[in-house]
C-alpha positions, 0 to 999 in steps of 0.5 A: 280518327275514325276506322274507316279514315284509318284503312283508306289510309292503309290502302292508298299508302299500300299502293303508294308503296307498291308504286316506289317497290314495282318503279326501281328510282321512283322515289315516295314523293314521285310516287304521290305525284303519279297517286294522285295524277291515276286518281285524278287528285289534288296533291293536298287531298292526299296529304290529308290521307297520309298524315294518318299513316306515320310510315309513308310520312316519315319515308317523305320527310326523310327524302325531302331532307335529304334532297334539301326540300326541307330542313333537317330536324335536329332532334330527329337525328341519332348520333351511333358511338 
């Protein structure tokens, strides 16, 4: 991963952030859809940025879990006692 492809990563996840912070019910995955629809790209380009930026990754999976879109990983579940 070069740096250049790690700050582009940085930068589109800040805005993506920035878009589910500013839209209260816009969800992460809404908020890629509406990325990419202001930049004119395709939905697979983008997840070829954000696969380098864990957190945004991590926000998706944990709502597409959640909404049934995916299975749930079991090892990434944590059982508290």
């Amino acid at each position: 991963m070069t740096e250049d492809n790690l700050k582009r990563a940085m930068i589109v996840g800040a805005e993506i952030d920035h878009i589910v912070e500013s839209h209260p019910g816009i969800k992460f995955i809404e908020a890629c859809v509406i990325y990419c629809d202001k930049y004119e790209i395709e939905v697979e380009s983008l997840g070829e940025v954000l696969k380098q930026h864990q957190n945004i990754v991590s926000k998706i999976r944990n709502e597409a879990e959640d909404l049934n879109y995916i299975k749930k990983d079991p090892c990434m579940e944590i059982e508290f006692e």
